[in-house]
Backbone bond lengths (Angstrom), bond angles and torsions (degrees), N, CA, C in turn:
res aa  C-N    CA-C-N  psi(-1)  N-CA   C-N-CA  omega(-1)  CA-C   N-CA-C  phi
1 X - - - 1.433 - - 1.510 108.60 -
2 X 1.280 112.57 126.28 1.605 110.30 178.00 1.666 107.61 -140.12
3 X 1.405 100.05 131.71 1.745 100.86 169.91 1.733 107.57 -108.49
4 X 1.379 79.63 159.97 1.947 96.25 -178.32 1.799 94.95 -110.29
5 X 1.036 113.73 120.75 1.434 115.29 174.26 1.595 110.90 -142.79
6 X 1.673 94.09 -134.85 1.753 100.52 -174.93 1.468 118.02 17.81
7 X 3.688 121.82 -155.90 1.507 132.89 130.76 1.808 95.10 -161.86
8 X 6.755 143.41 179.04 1.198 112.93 175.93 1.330 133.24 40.24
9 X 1.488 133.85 66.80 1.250 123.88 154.45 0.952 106.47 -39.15
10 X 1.394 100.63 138.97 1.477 129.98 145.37 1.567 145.52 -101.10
11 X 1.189 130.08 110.51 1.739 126.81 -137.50 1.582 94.60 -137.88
12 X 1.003 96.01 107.42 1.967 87.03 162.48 1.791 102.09 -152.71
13 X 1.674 123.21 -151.99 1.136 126.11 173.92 1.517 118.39 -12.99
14 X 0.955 143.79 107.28 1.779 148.38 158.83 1.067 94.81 33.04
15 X 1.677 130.38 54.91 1.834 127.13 178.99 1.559 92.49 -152.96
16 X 1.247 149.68 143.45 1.293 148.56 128.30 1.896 106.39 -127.74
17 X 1.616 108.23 164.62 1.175 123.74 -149.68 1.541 98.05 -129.75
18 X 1.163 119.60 139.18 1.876 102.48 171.50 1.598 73.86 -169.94
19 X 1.786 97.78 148.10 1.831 123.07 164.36 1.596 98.63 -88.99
20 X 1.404 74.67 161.47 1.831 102.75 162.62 1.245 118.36 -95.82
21 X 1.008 140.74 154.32 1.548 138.78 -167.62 1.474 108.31 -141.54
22 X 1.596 115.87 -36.77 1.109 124.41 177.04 1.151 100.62 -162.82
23 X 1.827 121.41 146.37 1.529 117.12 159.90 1.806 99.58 -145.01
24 X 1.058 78.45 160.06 1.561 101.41 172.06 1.503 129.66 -128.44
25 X 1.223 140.59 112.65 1.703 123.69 159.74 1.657 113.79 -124.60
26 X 1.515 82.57 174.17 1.446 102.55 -174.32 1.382 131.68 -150.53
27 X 1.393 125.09 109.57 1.179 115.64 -177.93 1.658 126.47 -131.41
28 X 1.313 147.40 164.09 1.377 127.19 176.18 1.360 126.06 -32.66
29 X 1.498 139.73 88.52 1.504 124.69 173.81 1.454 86.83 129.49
30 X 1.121 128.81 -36.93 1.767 123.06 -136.54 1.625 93.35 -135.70
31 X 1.561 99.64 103.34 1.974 104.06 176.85 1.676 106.71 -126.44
32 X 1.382 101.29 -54.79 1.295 114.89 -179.58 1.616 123.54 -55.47
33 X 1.437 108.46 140.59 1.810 102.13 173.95 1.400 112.05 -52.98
34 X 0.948 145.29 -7.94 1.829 159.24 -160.12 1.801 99.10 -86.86
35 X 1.048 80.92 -70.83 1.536 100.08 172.06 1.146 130.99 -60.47
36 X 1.380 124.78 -35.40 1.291 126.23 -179.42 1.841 97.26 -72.74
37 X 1.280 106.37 -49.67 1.572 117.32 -154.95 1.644 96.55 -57.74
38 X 1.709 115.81 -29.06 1.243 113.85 160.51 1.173 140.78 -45.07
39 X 1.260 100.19 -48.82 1.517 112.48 -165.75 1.340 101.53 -93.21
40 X 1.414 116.26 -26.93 1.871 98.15 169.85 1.704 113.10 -94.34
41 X 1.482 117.11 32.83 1.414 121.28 148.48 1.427 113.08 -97.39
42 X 1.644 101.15 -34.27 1.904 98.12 -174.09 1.884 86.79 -144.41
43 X 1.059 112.06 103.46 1.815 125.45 174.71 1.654 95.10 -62.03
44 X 0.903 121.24 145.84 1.578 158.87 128.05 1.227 123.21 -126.10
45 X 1.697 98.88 149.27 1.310 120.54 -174.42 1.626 121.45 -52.07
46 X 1.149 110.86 123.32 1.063 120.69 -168.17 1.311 105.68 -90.07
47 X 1.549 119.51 122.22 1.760 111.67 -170.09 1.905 86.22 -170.30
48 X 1.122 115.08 160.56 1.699 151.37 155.07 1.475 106.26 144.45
49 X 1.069 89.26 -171.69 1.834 102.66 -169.92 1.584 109.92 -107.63
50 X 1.421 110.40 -10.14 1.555 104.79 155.42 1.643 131.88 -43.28
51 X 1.402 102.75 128.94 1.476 108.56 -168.00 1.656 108.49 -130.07
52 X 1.050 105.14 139.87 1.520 126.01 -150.30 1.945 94.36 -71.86
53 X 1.090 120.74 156.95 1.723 125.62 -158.26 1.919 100.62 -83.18
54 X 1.586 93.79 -49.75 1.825 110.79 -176.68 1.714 91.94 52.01
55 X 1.579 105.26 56.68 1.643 111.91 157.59 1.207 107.83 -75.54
56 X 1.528 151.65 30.25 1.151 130.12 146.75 1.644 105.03 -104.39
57 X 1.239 120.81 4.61 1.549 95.02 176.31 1.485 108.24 -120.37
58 X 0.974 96.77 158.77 1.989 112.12 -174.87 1.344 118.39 -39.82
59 X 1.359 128.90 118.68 1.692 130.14 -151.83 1.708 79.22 -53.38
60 X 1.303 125.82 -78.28 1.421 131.97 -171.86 1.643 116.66 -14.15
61 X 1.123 103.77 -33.70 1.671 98.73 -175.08 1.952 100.31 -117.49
62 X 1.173 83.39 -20.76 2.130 71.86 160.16 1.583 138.86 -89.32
63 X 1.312 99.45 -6.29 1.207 121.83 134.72 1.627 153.99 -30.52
64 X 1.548 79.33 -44.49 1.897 104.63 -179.40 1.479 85.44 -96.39
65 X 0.862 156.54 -30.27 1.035 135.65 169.92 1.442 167.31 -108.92
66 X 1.427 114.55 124.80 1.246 117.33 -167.84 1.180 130.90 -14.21
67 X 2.018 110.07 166.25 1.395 101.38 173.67 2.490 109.62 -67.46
68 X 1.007 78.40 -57.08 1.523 80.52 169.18 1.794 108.43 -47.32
69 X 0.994 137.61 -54.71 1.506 138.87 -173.75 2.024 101.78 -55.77
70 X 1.380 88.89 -20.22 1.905 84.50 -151.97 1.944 85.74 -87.48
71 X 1.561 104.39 -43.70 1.861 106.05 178.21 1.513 93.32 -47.84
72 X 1.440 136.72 -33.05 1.335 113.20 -143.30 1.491 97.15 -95.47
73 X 1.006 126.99 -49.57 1.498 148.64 159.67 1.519 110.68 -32.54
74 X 1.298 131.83 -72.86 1.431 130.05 158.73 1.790 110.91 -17.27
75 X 0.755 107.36 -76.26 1.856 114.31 -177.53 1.156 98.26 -56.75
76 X 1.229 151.66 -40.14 1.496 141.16 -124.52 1.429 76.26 -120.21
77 X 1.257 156.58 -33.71 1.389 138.38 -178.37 1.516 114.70 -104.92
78 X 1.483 110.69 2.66 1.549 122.60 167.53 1.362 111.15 -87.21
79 X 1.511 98.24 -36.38 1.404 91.51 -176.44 1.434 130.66 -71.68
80 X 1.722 103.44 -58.05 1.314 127.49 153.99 1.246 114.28 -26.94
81 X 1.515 125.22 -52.70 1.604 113.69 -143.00 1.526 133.94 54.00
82 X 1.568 101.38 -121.78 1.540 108.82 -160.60 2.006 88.56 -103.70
83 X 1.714 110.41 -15.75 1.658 91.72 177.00 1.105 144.34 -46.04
84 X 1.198 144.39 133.67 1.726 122.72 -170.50 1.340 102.23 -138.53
85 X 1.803 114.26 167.42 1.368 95.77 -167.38 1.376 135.08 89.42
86 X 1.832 101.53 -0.81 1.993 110.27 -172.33 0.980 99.87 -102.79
87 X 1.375 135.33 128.95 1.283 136.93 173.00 1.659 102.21 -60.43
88 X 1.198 133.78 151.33 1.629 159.38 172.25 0.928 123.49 -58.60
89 X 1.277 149.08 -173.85 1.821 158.49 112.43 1.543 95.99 -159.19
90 X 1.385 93.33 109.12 1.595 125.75 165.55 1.520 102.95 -86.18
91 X 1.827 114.23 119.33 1.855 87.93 151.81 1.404 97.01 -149.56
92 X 1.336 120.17 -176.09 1.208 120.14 -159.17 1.337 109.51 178.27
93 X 1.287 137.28 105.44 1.367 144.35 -148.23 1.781 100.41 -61.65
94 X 1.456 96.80 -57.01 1.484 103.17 -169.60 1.499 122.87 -117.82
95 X 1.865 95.59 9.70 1.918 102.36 174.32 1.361 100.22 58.39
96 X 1.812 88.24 -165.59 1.353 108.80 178.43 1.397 114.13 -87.88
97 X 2.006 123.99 67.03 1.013 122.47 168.43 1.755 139.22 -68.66
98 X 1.237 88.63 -4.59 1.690 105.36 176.30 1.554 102.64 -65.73
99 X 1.664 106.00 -60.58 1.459 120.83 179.87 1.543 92.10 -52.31
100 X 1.231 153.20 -31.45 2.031 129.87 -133.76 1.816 79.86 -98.54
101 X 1.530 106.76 -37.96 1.325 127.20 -171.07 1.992 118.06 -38.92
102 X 1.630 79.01 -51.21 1.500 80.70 -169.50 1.274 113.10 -107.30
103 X 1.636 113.91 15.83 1.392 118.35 170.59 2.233 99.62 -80.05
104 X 1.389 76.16 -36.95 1.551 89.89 -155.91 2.000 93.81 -69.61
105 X 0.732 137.39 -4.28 1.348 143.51 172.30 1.601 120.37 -101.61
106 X 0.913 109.49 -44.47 1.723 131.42 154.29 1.492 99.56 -52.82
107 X 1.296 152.70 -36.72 1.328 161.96 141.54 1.226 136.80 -35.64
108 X 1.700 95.40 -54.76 1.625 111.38 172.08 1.452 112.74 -85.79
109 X 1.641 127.12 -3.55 1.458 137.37 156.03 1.451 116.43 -80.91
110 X 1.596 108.97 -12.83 1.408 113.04 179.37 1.816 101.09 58.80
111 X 1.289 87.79 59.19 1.429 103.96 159.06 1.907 146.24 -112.83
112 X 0.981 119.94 104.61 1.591 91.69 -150.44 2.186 132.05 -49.13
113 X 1.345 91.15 133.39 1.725 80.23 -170.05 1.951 121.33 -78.60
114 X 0.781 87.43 139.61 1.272 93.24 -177.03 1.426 135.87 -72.21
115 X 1.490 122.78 84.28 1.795 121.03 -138.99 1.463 113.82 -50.10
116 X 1.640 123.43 -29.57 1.333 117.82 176.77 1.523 110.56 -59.44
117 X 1.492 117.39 -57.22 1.282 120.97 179.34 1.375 103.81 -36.51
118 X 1.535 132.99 -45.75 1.785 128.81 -156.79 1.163 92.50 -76.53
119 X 1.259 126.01 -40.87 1.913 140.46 -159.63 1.278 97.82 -53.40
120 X 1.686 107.71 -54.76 1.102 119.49 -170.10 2.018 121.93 -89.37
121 X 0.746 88.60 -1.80 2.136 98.60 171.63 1.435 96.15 -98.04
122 X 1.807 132.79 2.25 1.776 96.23 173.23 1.513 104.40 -85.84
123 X 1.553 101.98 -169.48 1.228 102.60 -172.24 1.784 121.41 -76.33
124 X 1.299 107.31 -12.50 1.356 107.94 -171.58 1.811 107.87 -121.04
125 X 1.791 88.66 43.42 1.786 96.39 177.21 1.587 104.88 -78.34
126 X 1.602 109.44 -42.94 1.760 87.57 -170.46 1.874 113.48 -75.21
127 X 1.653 104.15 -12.98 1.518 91.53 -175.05 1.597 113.70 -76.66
128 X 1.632 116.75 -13.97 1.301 137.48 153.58 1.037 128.54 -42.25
129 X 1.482 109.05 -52.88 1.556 125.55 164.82 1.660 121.79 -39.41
130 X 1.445 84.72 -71.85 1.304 108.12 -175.43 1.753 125.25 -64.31
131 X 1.698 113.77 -28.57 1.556 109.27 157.22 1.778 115.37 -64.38
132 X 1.477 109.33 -50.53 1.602 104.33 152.72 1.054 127.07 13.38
133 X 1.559 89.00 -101.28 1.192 116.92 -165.50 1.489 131.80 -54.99
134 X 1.981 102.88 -28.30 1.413 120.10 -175.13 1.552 105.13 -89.59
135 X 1.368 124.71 -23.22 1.022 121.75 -155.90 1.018 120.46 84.76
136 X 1.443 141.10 4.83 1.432 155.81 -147.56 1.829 118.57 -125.07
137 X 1.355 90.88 97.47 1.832 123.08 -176.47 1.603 102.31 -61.19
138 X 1.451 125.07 5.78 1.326 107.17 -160.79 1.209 111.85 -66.11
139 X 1.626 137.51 -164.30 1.229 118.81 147.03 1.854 130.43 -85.09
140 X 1.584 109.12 153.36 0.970 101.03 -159.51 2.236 108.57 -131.64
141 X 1.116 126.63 128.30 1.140 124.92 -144.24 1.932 107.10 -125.37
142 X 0.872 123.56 85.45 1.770 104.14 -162.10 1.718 97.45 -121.11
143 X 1.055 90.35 119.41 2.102 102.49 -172.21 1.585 111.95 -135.96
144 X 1.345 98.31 155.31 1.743 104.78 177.85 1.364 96.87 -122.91
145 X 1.136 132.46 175.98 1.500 156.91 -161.16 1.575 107.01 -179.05
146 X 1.011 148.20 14.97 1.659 134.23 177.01 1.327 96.14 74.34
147 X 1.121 119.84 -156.49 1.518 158.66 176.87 1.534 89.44 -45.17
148 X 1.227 150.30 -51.36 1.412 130.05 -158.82 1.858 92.08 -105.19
149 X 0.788 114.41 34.33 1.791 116.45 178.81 1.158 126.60 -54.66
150 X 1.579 105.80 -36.04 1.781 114.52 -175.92 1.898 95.37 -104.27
151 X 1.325 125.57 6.49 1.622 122.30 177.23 1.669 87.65 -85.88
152 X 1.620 118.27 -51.93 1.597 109.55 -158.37 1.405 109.71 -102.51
153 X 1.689 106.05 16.47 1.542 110.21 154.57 1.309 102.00 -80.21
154 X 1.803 127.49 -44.43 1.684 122.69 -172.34 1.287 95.55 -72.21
155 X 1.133 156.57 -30.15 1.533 155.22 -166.81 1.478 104.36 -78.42
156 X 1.429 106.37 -25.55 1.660 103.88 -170.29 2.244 109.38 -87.96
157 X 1.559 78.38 -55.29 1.867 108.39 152.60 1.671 107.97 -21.67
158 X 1.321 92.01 -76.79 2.302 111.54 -179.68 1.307 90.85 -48.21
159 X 1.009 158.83 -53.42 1.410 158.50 -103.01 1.581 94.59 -116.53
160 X 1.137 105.89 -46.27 1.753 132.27 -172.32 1.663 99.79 -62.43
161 X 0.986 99.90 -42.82 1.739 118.99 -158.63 1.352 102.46 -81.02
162 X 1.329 117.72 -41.35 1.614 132.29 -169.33 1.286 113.47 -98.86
163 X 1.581 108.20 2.71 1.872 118.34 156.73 1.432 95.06 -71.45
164 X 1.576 122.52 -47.10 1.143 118.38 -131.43 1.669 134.50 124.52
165 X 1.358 111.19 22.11 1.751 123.61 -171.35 1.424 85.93 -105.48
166 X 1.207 98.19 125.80 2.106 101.86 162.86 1.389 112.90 -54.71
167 X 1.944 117.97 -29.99 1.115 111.71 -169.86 1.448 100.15 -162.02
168 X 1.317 120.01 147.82 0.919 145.71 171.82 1.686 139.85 -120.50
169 X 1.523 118.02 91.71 1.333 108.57 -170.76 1.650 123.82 -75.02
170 X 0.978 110.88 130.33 1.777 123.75 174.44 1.444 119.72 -89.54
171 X 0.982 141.28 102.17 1.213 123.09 171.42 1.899 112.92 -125.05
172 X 1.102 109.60 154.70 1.639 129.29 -156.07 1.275 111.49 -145.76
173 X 1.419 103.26 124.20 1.338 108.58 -160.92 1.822 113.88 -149.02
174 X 0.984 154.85 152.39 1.211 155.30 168.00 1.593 124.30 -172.88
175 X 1.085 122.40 175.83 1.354 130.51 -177.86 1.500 126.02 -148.52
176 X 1.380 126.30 176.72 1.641 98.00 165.16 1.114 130.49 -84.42
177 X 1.358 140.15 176.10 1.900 140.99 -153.68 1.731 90.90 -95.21
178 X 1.079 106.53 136.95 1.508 113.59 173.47 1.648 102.87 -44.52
179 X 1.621 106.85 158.44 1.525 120.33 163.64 1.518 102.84 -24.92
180 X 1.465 103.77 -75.17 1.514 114.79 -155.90 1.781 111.81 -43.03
181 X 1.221 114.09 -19.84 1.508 126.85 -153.81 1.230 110.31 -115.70
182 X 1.731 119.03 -25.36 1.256 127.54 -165.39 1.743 113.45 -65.16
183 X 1.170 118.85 -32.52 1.699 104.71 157.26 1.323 121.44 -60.01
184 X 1.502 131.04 16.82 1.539 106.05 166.84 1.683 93.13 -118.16
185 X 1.079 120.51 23.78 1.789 126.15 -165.49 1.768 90.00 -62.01
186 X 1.043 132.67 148.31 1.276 121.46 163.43 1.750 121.42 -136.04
187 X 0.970 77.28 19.27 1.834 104.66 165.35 1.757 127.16 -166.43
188 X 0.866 123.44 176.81 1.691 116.72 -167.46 1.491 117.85 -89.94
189 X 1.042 101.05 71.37 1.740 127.40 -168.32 1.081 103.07 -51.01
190 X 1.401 135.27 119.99 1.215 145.01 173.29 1.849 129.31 -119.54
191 X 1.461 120.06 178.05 1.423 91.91 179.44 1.737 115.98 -99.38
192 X 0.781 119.52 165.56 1.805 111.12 -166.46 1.282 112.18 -178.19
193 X 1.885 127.87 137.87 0.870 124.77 150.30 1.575 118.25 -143.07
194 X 1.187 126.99 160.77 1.394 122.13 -179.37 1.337 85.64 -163.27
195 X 2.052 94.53 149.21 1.068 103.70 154.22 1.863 119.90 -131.35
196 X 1.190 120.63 -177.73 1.310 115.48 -176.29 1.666 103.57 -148.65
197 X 1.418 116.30 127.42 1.419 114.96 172.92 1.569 97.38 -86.22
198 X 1.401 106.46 129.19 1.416 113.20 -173.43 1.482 102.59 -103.27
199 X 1.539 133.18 132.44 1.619 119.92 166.94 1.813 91.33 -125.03
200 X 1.336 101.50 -179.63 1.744 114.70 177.81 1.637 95.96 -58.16
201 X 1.259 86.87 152.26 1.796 105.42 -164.86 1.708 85.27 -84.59
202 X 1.550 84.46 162.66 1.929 107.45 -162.95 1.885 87.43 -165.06
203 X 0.902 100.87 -146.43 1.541 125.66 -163.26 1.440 98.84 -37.61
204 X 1.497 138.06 122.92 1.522 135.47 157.61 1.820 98.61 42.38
205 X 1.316 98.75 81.94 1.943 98.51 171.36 1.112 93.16 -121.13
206 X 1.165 86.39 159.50 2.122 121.45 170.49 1.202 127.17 -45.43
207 X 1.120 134.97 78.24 1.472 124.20 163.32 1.108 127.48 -53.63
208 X 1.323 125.65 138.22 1.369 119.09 158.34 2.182 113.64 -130.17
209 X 1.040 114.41 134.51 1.476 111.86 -149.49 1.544 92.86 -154.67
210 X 1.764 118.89 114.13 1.029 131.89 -139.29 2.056 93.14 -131.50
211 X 1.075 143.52 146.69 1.323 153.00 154.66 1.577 113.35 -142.43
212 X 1.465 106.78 163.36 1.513 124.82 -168.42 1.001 104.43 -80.32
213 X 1.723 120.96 129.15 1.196 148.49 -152.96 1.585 100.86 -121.58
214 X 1.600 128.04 77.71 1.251 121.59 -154.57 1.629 107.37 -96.11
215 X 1.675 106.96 19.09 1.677 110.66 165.21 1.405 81.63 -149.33
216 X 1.625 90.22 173.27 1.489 103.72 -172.35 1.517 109.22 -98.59
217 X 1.367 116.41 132.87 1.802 109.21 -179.05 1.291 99.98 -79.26
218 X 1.301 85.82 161.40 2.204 107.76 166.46 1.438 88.82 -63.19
219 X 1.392 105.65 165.38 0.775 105.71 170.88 1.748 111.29 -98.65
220 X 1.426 131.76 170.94 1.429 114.64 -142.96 1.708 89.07 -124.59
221 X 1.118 104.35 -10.52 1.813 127.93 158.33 1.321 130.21 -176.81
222 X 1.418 94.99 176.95 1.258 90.64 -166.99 2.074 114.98 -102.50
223 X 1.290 102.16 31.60 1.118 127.47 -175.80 1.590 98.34 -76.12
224 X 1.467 132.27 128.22 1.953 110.94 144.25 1.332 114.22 -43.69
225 X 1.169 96.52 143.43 1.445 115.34 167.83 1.627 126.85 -49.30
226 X 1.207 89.39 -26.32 2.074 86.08 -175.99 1.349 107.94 -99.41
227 X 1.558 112.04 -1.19 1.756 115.42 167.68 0.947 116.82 -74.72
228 X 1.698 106.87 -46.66 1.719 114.21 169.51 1.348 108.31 -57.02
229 X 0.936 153.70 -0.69 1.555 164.71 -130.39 1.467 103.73 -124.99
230 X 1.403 87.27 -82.81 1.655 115.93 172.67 1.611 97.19 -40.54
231 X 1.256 114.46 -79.77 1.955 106.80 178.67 1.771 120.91 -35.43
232 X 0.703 92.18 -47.78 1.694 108.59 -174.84 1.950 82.36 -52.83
233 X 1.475 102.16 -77.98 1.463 81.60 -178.04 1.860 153.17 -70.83
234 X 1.223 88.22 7.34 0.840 120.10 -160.61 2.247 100.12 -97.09
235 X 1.032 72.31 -44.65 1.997 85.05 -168.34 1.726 93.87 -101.93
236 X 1.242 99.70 -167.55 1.473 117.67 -160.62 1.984 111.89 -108.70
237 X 1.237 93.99 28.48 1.476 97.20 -179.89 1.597 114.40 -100.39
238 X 1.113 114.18 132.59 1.316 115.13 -174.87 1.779 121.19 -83.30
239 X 1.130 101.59 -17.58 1.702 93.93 168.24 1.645 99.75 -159.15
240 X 1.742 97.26 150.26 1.209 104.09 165.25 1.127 111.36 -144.05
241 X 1.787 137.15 157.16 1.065 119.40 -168.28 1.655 91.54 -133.59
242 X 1.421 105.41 165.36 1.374 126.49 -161.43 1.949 114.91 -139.29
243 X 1.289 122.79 86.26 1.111 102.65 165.13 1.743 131.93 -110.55
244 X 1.641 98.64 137.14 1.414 110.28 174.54 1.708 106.24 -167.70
245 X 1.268 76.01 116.33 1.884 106.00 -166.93 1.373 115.16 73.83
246 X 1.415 126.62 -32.39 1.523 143.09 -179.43 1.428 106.20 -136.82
247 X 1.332 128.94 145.25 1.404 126.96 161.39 1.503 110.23 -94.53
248 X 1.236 81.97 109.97 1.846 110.15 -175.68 1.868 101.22 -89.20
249 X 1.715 106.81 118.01 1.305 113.59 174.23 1.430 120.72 -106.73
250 X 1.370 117.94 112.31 1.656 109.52 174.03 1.364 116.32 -112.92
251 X 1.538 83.91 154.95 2.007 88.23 -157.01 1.385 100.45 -148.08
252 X 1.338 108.12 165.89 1.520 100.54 163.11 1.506 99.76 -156.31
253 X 1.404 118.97 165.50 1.567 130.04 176.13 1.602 119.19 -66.83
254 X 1.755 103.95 127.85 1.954 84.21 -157.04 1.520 95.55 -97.30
């Protein structure tokens, strides 16, 4: 599923600006623009065990990868297309922790680990994948931050843009924390990915504009943060705000 929406960054005081050019997401149940436009009028939980096909990349290397690797991959070659040459931003709150999970147990049985499996549980396995697979040397960037993960993926993105990249792909992705982990969940972790080709902002772009948060807010749901994100862009609301560690404001011109 891919939409055409959002068109010089702009970066100054705790504010930067960047368009959309193209985005894509994907989650269990929910591919089509129909669907999405649904669910960011009335959200439900996003959950099944359906896993996205990623028929454009080589059975051989879609293979290696996870259910989380395969959400991230799906978008990232929907979005992109035939472009080559875009520098990346991979992020992902909690990676491929399922994989770190069962290395680390396979370990404590004193079992031998299996180096592809480790290769493949760091954090920057699907953006690995995915230069692979294209043949594509560009540069490539895949980071977590907690709770503000997809703010200092766009901060990292802007950064990309304000070297000088016409474009920059983002993609965001997560799932829920294995059994073993699921008591420290601290919001309703779901599975999800989207991506967005980001270029210098032009016509009605995205702000995002961040200040020091010197107590900690409630939280304002119990949604992740990059879902509320995803809706915001997705639907017709002009700002939403987000705090964790900083209160991060996104907005756009109505």
């Amino acid at each position: 599923m891919i939409f055409h929406h959002f068109r010089f960054l702009t970066m100054f005081d705790n504010e930067l600006a960047f368009s959309i050019a193209r985005h894509a997401a994907w989650a269990p149940g929910v591919a089509s623009p129909e669907q999405w436009a649904a669910w960011a009028r009335e959200p439900w939980p996003l959950a099944g065990e359906e896993e996205p096909k990623v028929a454009a990349m080589p059975a051989m290397l879609r293979r290696r990868a996870g259910f989380l690797g395969r959400m991230a991959l799906e978008v990232a070659y929907e979005c992109l297309g035939q472009d080559a040459d875009v520098p990346t931003v991979f992020c992902s709150r909690h990676g491929e922790v399922a994989r770190a999970v069962g290395l680390l147990g396979e370990l404590a049985r004193g079992e031998p680990l299996s180096p592809t499996a480790f290769g493949l549980a760091v954090h920057n396995a699907s953006a690995g994948l995915f230069s692979i697979a294209r043949a594509d040397r560009a540069n490539h960037v895949a980071l977590a931050a907690g709770t503000a993960t997809l703010e200092h993926a766009v901060i990292e993105a802007c950064g990309l843009l304000a070297d000088g990249a016409p474009m920059v792909l983002l993609v965001a992705c997560d799932a829920p924390l294995p059994a073993l982990l699921s008591a420290f969940e601290d919001c309703e972790e779901q599975p999800f990915a989207f991506a967005w080709a980001m270029v210098p902002a032009g016509e009605r772009p995205v702000r995002l504009g961040w200040c020091a948060a010197p107590q900690p807010d409630a939280p304002a749901s119990n949604t992740p943060g990059a879902l509320e994100v995803l809706r915001f862009q997705l639907g017709g609301e002009a700002l939403v705000r987000h705090a964790a560690g900083k209160r991060w404001t996104w907005s756009r011109n109505a």
